[in-house]
N, CA, C and O of each residue as an XYZ file, in Angstrom:
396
protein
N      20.051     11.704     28.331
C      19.780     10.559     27.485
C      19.076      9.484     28.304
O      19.695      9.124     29.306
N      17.806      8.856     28.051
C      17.428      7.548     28.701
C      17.886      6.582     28.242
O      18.023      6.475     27.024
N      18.229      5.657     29.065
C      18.509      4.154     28.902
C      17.303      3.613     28.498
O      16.163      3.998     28.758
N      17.789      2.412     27.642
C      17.146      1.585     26.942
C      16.083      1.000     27.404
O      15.286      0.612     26.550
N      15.815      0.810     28.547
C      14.620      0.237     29.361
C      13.493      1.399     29.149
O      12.426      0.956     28.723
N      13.545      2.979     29.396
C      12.932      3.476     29.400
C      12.361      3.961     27.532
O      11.260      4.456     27.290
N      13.192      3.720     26.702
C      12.942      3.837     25.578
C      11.829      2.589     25.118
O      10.740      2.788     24.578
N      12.371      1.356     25.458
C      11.259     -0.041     25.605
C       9.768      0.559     25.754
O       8.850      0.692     24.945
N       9.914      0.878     27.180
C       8.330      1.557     27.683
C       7.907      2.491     26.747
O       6.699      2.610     26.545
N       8.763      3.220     26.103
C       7.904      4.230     25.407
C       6.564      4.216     24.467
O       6.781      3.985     23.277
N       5.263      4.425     24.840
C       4.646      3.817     23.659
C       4.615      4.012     22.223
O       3.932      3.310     21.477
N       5.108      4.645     21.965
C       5.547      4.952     20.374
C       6.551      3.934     19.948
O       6.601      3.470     18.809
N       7.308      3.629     20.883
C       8.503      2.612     20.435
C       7.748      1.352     20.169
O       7.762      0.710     19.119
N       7.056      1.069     21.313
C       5.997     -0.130     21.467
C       4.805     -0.267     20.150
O       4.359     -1.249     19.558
N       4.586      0.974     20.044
C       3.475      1.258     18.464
C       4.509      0.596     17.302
O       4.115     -0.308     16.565
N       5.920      1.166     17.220
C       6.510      1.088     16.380
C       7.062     -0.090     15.715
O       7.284     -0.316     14.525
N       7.282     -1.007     17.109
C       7.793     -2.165     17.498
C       6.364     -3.140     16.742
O       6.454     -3.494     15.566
N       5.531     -3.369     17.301
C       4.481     -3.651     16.595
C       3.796     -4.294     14.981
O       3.555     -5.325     14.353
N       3.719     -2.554     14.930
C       3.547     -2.289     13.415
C       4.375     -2.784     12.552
O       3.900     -3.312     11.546
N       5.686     -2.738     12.722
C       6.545     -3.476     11.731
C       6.863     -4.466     11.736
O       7.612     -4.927     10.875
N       6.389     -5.130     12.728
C       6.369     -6.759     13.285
C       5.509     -7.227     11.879
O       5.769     -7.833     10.839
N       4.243     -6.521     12.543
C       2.888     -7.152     11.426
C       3.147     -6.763     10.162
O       2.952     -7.632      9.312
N       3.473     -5.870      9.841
C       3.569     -5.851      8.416
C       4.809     -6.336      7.419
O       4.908     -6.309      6.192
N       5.719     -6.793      8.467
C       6.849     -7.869      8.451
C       6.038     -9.120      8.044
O       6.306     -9.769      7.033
N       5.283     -9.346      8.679
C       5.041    -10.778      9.145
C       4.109    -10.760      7.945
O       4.333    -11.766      7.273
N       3.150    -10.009      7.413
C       1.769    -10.483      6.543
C       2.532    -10.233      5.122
O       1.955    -10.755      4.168
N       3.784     -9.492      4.804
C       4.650     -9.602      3.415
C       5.377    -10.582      3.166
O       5.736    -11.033      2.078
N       5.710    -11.088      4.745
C       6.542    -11.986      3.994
C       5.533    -13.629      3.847
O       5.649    -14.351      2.857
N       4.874    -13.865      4.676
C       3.825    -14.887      4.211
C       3.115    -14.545      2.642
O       2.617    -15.431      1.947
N       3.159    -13.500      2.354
C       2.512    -12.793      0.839
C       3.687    -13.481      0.007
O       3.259    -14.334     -0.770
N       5.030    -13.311     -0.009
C       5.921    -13.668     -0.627
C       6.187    -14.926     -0.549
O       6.743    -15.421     -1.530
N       5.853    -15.873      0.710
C       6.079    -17.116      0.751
C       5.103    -18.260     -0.253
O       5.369    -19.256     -0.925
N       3.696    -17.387      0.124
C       3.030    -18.126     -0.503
C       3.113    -18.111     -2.674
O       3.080    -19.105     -3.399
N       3.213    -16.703     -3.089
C       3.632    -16.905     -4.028
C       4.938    -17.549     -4.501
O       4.870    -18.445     -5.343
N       6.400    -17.062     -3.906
C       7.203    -18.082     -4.514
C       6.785    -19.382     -4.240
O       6.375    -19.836     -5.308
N       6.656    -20.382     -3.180
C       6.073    -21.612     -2.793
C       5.092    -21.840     -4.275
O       5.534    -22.233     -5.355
N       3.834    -21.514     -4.002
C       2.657    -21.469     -5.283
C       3.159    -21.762     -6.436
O       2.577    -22.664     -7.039
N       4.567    -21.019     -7.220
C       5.105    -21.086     -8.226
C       5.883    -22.119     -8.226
O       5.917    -22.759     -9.277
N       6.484    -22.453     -7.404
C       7.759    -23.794     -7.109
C       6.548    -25.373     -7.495
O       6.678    -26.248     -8.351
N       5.225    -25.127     -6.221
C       4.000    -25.940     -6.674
C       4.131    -26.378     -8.042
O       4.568    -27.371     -8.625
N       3.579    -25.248     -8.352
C       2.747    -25.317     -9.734
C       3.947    -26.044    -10.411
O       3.653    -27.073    -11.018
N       5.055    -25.723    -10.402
C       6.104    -26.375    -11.479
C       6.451    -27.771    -11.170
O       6.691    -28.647    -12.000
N       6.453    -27.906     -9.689
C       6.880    -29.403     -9.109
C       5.420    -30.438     -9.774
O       5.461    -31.413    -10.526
N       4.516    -29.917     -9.294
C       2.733    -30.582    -10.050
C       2.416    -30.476    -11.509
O       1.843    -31.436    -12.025
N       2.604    -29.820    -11.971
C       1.824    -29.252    -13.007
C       3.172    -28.498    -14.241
O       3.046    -27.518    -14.976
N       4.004    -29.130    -14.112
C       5.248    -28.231    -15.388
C       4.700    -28.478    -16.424
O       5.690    -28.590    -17.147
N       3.680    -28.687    -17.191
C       3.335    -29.059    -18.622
C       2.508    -27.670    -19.105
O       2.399    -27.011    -20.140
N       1.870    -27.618    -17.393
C       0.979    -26.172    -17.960
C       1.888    -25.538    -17.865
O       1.627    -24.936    -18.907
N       3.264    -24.845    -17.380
C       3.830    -23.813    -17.426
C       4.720    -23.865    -18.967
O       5.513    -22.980    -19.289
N       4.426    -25.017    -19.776
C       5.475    -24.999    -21.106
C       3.799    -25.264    -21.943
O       3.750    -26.144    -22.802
N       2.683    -24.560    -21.660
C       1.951    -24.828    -22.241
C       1.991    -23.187    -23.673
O       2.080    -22.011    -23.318
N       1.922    -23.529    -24.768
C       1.966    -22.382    -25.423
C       1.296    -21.122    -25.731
O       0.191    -21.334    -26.231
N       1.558    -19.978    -25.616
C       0.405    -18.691    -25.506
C       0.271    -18.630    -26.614
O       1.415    -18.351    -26.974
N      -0.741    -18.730    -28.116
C      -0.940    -18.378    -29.521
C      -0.142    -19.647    -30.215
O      -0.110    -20.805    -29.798
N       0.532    -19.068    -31.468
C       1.269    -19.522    -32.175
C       3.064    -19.270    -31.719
O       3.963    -20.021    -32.099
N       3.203    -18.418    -31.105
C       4.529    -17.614    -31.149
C       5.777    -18.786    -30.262
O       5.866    -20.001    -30.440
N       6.563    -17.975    -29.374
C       7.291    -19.105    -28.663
C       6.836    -18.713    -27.449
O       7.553    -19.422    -26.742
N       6.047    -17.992    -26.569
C       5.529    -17.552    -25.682
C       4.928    -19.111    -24.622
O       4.349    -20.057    -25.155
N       5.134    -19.067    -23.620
C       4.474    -19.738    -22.603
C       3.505    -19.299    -21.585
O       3.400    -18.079    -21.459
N       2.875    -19.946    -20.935
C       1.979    -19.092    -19.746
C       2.821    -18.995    -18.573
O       2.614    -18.252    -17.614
N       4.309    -20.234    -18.798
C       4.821    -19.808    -17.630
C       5.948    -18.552    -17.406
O       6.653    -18.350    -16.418
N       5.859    -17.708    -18.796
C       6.799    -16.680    -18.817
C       5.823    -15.436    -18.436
O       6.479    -14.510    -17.959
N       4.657    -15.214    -18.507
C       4.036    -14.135    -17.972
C       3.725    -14.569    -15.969
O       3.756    -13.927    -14.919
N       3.483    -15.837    -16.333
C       3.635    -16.001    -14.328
C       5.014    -15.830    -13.866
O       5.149    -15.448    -12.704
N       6.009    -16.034    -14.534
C       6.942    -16.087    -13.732
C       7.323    -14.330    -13.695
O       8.012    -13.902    -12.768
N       6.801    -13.383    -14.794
C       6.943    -11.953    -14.815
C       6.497    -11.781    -13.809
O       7.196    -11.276    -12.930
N       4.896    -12.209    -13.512
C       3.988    -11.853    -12.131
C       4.648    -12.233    -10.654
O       4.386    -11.713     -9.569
N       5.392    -13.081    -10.889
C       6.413    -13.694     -9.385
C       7.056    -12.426     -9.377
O       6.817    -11.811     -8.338
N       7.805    -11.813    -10.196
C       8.834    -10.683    -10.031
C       8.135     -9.406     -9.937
O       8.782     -8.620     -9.244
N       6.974     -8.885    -10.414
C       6.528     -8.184    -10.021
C       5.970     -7.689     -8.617
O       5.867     -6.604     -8.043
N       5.650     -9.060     -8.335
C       4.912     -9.179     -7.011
C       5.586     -8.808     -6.041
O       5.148     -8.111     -5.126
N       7.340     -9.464     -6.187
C       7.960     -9.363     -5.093
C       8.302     -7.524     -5.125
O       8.412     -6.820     -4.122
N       8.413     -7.078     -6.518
C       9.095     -5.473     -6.051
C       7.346     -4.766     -5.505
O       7.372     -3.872     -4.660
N       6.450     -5.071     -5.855
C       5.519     -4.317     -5.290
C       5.334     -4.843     -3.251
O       4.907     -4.232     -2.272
N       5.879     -6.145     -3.443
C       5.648     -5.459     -1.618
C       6.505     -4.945     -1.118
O       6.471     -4.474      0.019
N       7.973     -4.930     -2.299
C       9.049     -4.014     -1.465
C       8.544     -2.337     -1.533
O       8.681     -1.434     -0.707
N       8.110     -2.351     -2.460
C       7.025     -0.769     -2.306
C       6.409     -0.776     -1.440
O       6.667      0.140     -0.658
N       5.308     -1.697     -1.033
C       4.608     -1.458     -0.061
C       5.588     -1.317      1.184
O       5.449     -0.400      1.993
N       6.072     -1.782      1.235
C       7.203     -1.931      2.609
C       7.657     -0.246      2.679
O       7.257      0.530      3.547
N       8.338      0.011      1.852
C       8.947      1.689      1.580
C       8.138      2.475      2.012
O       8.257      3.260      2.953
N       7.135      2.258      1.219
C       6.088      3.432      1.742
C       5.517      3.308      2.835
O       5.433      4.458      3.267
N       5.104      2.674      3.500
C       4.760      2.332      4.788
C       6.213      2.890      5.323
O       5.967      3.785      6.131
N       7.262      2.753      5.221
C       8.391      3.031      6.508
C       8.359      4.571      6.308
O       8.266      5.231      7.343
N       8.414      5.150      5.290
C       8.656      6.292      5.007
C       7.442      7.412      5.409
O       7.526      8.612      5.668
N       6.199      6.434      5.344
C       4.927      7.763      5.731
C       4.781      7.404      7.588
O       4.152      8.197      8.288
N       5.389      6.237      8.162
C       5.069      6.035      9.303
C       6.712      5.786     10.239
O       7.383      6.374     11.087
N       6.746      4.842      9.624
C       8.052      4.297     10.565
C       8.949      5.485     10.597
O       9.375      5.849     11.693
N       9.183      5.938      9.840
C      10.490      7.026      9.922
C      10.031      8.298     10.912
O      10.931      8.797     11.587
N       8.691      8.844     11.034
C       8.023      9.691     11.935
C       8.182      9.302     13.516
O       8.655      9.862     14.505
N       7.702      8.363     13.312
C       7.629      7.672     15.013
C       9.104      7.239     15.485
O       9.432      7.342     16.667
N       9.978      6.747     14.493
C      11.465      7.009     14.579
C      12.107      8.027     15.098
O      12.748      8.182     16.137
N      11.901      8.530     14.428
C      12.353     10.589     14.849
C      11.183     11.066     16.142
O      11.422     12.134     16.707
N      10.193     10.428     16.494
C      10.218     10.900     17.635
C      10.334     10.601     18.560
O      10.314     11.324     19.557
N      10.555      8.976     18.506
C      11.318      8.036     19.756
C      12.847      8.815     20.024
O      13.502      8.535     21.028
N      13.259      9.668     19.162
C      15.079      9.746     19.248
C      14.360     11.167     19.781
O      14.805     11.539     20.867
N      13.245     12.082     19.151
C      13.595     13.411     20.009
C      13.173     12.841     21.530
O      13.725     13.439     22.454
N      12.643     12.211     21.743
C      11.838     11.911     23.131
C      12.847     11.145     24.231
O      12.597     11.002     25.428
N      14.099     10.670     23.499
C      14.734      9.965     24.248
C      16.403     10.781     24.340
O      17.460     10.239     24.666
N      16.164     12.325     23.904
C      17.141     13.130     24.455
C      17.485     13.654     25.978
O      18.453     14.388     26.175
């Protein structure tokens, strides 16, 4: 078994280490800026979000606020799939490599 220092050095660990840094880092600024954007828009501007879609009881701020929730499960997809076609590979071979 190697100790942890030598697992550090490994460059796959270091690839691994990385990669999920950044794609940590550019989802969750993706998520910041939309919830933030939406909090905006309501703190500035709440008249347009009770503004009415047609005749019905519909607002514009009930399809944005759908799009806030959508948004957030699609980067948890993106996140999944990314761990699952990459992270989990280079995972499993940091652990065979560090037998």
């Amino acid at each position: 078994m190697k100790s942890w220092e030598e697992i550090e050095r490994n460059p796959k660990f270091v690839e691994l280490v990385q990669a999920r840094k950044s794609l940590g880092w550019t989802l969750s600024i993706v998520t910041l800026i939309v919830y933030f954007g939406f909090i905006l828009l309501i703190a500035f501007d709440p008249k347009l979000l009770g503004a009415k879609i047609g005749s019905g009881v519909m607002t514009i701020g009930m399809p944005i606020g759908l799009i806030v929730i959508v948004v957030t499960f699609l980067l948890v997809g993106i996140y999944v799939r990314k761990a699952n076609a990459t992270y989990d590979e280079l995972t499993r071979q940091i652990v065979e490599e560090s037998k």
